[in-house]
FIKEPA-728957 format. One record per residue: x, y, z of N, C-alpha, C, O in turn; residue in one letter; residue number from 0. Coordinates in nm, 4 decimals. Example, Ala and Ser with C-alpha at 12.3 -4.5 7.8 and 13.67 -1.06 7.14 Angstrom:
// FIKEPA-728957
+----------+----------+----------+----------+----------+----------+----------+----------+----------+----------+----------+----------+---+-----+
!     n.xx !     n.yy !     n.zz !    ca.xx !    ca.yy !    ca.zz !     c.xx !     c.yy !     c.zz !     o.xx !     o.yy !     o.zz ! r !   k !
+----------+----------+----------+----------+----------+----------+----------+----------+----------+----------+----------+----------+---+-----+
!   1.3190 !  -0.5690 !   0.7800 !   1.2300 !  -0.4500 !   0.7800 !   1.3200 !  -0.3300 !   0.7800 !   1.4236 !  -0.3319 !   0.8465 ! A !   0 !
!   1.2850 !  -0.2250 !   0.7080 !   1.3670 !  -0.1060 !   0.7140 !   1.2900 !   0.0030 !   0.7870 !   1.3409 !   0.1138 !   0.8039 ! S !   1 !
+----------+----------+----------+----------+----------+----------+----------+----------+----------+----------+----------+----------+---+-----+
***
This chain:
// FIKEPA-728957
+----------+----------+----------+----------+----------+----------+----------+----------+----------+----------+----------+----------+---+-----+
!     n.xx !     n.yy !     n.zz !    ca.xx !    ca.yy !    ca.zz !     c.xx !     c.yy !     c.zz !     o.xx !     o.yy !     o.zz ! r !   k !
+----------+----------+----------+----------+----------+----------+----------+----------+----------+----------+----------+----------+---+-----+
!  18.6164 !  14.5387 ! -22.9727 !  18.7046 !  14.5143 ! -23.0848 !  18.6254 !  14.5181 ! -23.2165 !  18.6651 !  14.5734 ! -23.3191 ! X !   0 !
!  18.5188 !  14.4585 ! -23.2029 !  18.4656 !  14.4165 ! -23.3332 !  18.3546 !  14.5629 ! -23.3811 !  18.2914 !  14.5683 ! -23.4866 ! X !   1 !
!  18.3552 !  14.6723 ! -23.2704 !  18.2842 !  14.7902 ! -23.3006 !  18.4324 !  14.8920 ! -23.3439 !  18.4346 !  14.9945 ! -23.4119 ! X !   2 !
!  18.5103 !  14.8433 ! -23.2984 !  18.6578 !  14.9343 ! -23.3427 !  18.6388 !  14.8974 ! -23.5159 !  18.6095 !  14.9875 ! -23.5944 ! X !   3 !
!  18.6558 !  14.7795 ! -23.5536 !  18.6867 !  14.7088 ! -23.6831 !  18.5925 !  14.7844 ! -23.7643 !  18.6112 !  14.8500 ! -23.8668 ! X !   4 !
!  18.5027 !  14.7646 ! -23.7068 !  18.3609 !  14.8387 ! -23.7858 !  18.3819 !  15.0376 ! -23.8260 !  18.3555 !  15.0961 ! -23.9310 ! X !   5 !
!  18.4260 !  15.0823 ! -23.7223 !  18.4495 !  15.1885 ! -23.7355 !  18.5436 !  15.2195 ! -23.8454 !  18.5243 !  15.2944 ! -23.9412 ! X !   6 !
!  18.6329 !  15.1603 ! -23.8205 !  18.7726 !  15.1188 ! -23.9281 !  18.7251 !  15.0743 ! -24.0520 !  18.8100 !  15.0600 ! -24.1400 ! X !   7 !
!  18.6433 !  15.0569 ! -24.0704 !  18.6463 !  14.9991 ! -24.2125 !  18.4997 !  15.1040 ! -24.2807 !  18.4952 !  15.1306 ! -24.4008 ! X !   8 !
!  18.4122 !  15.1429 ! -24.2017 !  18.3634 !  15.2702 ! -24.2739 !  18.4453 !  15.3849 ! -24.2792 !  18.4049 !  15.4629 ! -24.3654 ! X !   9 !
!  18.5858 !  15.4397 ! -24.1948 !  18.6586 !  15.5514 ! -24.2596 !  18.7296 !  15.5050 ! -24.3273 !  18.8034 !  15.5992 ! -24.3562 ! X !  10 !
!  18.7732 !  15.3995 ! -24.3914 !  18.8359 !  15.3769 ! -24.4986 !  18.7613 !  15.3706 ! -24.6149 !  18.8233 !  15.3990 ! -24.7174 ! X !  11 !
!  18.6136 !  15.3330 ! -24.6293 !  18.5221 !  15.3531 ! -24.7404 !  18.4769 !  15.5080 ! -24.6968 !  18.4237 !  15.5532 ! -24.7982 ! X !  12 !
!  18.4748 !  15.5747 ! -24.6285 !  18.4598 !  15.7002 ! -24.6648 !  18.5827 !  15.8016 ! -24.7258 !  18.5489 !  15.9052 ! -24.7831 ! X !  13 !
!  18.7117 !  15.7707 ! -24.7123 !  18.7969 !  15.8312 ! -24.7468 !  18.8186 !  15.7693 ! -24.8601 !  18.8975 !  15.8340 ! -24.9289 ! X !  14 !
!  18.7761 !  15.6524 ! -24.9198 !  18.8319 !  15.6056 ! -25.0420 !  18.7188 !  15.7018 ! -25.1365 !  18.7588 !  15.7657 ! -25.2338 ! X !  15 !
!  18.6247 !  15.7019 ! -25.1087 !  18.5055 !  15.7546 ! -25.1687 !  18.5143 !  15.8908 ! -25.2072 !  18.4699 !  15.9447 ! -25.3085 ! X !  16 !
!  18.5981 !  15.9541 ! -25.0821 !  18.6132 !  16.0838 ! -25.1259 !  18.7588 !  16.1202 ! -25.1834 !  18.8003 !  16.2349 ! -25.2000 ! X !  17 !
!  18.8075 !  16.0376 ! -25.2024 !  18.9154 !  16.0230 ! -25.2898 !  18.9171 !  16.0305 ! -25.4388 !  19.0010 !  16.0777 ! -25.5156 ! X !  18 !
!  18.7246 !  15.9314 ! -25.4742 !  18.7407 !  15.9487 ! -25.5737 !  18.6389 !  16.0476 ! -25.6252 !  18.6281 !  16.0588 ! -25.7473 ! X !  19 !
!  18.5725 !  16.1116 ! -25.5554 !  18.5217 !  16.2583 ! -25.6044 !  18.6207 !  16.3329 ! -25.6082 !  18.5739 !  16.4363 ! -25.6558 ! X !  20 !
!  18.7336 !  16.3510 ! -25.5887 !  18.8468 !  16.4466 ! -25.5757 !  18.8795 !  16.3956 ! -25.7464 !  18.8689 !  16.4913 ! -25.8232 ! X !  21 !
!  18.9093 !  16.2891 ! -25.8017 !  18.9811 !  16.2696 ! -25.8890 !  18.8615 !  16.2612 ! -26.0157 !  18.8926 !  16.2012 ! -26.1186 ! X !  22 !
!  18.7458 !  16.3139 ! -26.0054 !  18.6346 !  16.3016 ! -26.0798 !  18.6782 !  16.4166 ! -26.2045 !  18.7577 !  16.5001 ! -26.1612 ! X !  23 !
!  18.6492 !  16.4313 ! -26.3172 !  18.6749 !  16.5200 ! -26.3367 !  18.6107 !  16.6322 ! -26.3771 !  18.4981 !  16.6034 ! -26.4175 ! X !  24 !
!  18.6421 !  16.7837 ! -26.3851 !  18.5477 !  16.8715 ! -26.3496 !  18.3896 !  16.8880 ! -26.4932 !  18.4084 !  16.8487 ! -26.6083 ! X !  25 !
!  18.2844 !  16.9358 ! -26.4588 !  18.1929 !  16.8881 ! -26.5374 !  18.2542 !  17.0069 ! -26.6282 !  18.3159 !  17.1084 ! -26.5958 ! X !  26 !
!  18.2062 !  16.9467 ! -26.7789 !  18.2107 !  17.0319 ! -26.8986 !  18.1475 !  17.1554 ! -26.8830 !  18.0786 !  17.1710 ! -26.7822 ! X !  27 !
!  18.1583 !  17.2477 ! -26.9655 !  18.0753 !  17.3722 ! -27.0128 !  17.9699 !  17.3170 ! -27.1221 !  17.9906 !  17.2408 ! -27.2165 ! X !  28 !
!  17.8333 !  17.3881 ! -27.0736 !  17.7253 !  17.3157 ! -27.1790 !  17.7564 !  17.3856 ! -27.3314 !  17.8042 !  17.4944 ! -27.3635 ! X !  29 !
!  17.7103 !  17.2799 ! -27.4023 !  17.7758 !  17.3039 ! -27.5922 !  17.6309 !  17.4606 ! -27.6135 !  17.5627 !  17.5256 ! -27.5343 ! X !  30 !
!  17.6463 !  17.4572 ! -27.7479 !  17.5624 !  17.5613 ! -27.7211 !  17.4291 !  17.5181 ! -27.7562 !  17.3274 !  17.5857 ! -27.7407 ! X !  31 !
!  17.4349 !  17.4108 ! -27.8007 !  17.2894 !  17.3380 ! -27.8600 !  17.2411 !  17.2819 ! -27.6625 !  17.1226 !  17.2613 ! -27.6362 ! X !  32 !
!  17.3260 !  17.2699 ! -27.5762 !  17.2772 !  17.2400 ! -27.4452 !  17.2261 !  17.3838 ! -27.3952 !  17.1165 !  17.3938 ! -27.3402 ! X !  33 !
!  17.3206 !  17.5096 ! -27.4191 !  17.2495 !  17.6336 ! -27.3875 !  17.1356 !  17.6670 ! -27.4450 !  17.0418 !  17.7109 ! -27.3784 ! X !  34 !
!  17.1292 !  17.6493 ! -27.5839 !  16.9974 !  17.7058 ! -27.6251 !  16.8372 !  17.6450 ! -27.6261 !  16.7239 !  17.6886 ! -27.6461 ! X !  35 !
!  16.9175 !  17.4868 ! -27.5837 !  16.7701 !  17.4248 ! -27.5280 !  16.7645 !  17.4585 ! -27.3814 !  16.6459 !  17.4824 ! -27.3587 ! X !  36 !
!  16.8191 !  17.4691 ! -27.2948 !  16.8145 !  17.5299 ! -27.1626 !  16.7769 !  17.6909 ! -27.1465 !  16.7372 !  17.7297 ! -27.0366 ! X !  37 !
!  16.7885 !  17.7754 ! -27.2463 !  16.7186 !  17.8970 ! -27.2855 !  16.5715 !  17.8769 ! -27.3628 !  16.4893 !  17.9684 ! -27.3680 ! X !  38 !
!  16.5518 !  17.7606 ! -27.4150 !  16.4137 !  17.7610 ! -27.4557 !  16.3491 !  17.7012 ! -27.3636 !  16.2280 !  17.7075 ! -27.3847 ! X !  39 !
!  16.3847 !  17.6287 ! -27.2415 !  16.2969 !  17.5338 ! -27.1862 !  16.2076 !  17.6522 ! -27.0895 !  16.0890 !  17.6648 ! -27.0593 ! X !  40 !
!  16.3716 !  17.7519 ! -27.0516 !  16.3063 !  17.8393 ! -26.9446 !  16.2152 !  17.9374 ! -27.0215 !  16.0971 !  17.9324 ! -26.9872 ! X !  41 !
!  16.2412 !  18.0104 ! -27.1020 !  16.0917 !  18.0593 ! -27.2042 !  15.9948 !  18.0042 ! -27.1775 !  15.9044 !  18.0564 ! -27.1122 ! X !  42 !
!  15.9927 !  17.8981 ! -27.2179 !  15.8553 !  17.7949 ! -27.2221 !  15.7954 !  17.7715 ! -27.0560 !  15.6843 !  17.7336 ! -27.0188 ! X !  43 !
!  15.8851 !  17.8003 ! -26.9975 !  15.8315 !  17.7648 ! -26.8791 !  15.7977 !  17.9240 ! -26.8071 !  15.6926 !  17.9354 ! -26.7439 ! X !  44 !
!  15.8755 !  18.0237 ! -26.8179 !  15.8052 !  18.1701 ! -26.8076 !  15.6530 !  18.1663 ! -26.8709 !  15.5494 !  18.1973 ! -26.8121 ! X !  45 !
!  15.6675 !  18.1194 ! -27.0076 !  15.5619 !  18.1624 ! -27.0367 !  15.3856 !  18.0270 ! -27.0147 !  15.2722 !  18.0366 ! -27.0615 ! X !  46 !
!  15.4274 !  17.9583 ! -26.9564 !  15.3887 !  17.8487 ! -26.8596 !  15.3450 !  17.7746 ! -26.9767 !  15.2258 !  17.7483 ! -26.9606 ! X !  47 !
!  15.3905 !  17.7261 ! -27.0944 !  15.3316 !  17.6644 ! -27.2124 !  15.3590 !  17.4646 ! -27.1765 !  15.4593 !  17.4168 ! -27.1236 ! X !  48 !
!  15.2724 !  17.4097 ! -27.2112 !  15.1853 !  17.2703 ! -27.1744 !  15.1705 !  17.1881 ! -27.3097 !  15.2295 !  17.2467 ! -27.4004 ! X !  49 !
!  15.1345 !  17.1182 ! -27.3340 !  15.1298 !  17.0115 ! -27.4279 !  15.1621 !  17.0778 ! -27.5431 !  15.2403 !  17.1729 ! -27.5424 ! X !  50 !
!  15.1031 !  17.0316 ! -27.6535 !  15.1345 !  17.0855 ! -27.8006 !  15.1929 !  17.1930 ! -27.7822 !  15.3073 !  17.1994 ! -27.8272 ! X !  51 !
!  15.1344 !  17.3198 ! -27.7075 !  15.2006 !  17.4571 ! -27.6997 !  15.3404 !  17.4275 ! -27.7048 !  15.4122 !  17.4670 ! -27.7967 ! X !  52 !
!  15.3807 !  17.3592 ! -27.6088 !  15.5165 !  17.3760 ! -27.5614 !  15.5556 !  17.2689 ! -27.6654 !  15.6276 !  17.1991 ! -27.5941 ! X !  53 !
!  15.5561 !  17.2234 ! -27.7578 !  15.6309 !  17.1107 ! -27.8289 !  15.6680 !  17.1752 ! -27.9479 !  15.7752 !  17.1603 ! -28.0066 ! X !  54 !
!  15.5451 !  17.2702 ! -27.9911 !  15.5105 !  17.3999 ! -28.0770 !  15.6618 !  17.4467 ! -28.1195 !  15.7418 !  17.4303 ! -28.2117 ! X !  55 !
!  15.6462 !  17.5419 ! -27.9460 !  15.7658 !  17.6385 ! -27.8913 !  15.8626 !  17.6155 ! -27.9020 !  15.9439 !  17.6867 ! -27.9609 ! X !  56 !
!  15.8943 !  17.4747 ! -27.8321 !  16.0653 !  17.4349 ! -27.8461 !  16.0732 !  17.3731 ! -27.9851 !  16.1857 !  17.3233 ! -27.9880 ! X !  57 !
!  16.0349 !  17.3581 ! -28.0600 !  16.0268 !  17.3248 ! -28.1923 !  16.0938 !  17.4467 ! -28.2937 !  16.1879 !  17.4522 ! -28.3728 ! X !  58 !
!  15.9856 !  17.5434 ! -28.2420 !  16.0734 !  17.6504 ! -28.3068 !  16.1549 !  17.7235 ! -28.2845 !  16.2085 !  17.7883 ! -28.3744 ! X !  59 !
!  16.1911 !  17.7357 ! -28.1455 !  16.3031 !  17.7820 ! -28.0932 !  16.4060 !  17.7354 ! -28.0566 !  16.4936 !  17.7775 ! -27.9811 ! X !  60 !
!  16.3930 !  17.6379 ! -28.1173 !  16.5119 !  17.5234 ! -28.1204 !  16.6185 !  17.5352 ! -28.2351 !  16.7415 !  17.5383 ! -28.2400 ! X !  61 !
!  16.4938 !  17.5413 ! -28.3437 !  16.5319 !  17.5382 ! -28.4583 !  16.5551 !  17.6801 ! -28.5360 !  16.6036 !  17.7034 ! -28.6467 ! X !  62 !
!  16.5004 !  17.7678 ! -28.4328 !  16.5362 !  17.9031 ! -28.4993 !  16.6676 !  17.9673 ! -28.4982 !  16.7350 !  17.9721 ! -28.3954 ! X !  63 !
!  16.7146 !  18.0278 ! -28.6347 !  16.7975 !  18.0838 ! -28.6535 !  16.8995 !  18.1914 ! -28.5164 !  16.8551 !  18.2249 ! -28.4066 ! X !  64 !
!  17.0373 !  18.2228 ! -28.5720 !  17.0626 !  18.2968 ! -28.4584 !  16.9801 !  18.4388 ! -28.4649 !  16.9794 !  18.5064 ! -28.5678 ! X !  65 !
!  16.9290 !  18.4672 ! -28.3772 !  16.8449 !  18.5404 ! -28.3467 !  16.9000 !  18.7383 ! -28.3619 !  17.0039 !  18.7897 ! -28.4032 ! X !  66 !
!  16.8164 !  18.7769 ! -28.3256 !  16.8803 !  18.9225 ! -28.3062 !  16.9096 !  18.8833 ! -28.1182 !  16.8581 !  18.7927 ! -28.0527 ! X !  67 !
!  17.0128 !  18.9932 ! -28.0710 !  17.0915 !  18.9383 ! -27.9266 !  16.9591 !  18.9890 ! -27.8554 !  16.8791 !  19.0765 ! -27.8885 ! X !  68 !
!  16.9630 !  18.9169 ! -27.7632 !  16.8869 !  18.9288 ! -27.6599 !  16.8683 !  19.1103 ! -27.5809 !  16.9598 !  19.1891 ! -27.5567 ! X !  69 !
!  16.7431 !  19.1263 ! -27.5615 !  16.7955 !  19.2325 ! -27.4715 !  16.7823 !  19.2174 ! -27.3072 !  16.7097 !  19.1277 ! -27.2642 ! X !  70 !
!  16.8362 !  19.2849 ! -27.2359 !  16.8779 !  19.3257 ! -27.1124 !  16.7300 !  19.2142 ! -27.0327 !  16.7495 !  19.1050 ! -26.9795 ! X !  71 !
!  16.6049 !  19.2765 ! -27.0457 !  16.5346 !  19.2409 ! -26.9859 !  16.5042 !  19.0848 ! -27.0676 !  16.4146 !  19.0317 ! -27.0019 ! X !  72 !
!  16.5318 !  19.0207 ! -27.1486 !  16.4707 !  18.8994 ! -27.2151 !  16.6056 !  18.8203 ! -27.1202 !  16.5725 !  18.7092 ! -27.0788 ! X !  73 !
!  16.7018 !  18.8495 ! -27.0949 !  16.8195 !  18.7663 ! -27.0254 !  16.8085 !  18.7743 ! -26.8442 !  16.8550 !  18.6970 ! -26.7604 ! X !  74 !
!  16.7569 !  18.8548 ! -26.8333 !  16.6659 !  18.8675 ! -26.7096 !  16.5793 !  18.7878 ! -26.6465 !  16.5719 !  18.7682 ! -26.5252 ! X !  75 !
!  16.4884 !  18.7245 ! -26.7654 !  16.3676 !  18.6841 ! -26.7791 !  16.4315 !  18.5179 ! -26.7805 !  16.3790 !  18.4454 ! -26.6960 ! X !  76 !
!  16.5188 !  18.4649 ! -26.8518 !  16.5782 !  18.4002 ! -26.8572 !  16.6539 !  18.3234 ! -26.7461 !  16.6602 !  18.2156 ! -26.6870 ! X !  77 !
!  16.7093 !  18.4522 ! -26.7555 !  16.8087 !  18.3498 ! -26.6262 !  16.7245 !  18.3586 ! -26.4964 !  16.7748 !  18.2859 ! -26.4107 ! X !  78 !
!  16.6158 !  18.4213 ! -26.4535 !  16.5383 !  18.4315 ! -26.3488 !  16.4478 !  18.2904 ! -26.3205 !  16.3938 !  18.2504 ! -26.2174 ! X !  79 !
!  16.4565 !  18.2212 ! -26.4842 !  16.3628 !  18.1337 ! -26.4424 !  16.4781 !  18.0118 ! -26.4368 !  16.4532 !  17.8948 ! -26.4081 ! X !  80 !
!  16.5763 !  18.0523 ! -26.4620 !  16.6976 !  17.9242 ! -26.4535 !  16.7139 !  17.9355 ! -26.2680 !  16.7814 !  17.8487 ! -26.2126 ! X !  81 !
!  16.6437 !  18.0531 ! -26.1783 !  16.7424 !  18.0443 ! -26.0962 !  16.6263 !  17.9542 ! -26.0301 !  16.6642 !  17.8612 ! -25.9590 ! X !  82 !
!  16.5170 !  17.9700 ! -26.0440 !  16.3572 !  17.9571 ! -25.9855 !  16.3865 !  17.7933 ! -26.0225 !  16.3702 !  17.7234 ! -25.9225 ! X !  83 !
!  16.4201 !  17.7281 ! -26.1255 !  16.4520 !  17.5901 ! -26.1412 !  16.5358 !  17.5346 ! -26.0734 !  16.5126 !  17.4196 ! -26.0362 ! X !  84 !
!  16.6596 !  17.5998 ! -26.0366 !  16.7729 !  17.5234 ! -25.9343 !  16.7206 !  17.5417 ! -25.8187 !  16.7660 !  17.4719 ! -25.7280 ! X !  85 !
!  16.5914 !  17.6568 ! -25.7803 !  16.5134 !  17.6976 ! -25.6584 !  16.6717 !  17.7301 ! -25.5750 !  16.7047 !  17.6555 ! -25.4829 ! X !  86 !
!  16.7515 !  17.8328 ! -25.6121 !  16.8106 !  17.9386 ! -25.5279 !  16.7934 !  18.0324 ! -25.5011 !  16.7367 !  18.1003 ! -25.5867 ! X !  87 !
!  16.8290 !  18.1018 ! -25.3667 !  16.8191 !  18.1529 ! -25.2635 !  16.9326 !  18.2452 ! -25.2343 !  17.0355 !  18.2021 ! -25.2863 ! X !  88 !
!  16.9519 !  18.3675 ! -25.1634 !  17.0017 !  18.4347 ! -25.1305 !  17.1374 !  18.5152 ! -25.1711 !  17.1387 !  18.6338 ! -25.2042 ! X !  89 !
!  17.2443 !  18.4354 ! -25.1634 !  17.3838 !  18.4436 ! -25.2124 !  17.3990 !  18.3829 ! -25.2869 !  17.4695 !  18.4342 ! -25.3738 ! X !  90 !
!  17.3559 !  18.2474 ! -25.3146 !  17.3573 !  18.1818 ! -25.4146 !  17.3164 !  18.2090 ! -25.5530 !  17.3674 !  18.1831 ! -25.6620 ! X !  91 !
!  17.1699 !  18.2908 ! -25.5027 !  17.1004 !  18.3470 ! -25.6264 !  17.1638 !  18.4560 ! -25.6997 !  17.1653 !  18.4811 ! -25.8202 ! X !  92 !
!  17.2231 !  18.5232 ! -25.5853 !  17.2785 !  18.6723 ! -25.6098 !  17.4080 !  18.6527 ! -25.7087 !  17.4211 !  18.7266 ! -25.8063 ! X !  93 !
!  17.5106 !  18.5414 ! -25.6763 !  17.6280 !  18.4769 ! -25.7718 !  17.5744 !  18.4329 ! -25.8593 !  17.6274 !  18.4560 ! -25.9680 ! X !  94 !
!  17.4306 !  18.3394 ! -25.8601 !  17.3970 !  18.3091 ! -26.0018 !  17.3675 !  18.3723 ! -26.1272 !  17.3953 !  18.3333 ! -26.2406 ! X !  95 !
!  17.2977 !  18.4915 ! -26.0841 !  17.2485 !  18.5857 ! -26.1640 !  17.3105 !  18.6630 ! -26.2116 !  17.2807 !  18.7275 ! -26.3122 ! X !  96 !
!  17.4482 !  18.6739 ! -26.1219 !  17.5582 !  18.8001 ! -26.2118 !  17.6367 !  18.7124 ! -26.2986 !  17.6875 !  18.7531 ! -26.4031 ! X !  97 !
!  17.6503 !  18.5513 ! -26.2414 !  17.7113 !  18.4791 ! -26.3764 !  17.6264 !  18.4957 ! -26.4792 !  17.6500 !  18.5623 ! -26.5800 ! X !  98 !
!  17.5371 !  18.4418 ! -26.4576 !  17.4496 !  18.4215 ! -26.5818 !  17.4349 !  18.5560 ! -26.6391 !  17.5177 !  18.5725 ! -26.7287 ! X !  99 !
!  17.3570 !  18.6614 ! -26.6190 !  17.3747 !  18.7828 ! -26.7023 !  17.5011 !  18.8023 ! -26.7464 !  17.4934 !  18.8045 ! -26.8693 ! X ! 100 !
!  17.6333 !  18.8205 ! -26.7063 !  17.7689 !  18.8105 ! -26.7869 !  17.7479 !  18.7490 ! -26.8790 !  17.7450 !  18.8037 ! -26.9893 ! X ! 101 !
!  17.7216 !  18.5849 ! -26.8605 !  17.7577 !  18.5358 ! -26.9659 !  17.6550 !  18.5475 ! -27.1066 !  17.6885 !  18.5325 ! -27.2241 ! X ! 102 !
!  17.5490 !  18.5724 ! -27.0629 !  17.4259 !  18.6445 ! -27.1251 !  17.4471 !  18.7449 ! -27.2243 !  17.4059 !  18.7413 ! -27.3402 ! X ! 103 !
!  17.5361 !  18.8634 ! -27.1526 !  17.6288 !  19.0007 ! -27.2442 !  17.7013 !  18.9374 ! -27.3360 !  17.7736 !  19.0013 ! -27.4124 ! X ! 104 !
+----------+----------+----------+----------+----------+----------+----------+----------+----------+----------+----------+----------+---+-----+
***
């Protein structure tokens, strides 16, 4: 009885739980001041930059103007190291990379 009860009362905290990830609501789209520090971090990290360097870097590429657009291979370079940070793999990588270059264009 008292291993029934037990059972019973973790699927009710598991279904309440996932009840409320269901009602969570969906995450935002990053602003663009979240994109363009997430485009400088991965720069900085392509280009493997470390103390001052890198404080340097995102300093000024933070703060730099809108730029001329990216080309083909700099969004490449980019999102390659965004995928190397989430460390994906296969299909995953393969969906990541055609989002990200889209949204890149």
């Amino acid at each position: 009885m008292k291993k029934w009860l037990a059972m019973l009362a973790a699927a009710s905290c598991t279904l309440s739980f996932a009840a409320l990830a269901a009602d969570a609501p969906a995450a935002k789209a990053p602003t663009a001041q979240q994109q363009k520090m997430t485009t400088c971090n991965a720069e900085a990290k392509t280009k493997a930059l470390k103390g001052d360097e890198r404080k340097a870097f995102m300093k000024e590429c933070l703060s730099a103007k809108k730029a001329a657009p990216a080309t083909q291979q700099d969004r490449m370079k980019t999102c390659n190291a965004d995928a190397n940070t989430k460390k994906l793999a296969g299909d995953q990588r393969k969906a990541f990379m055609k989002e990200c270059l889209a949204k890149a264009a």
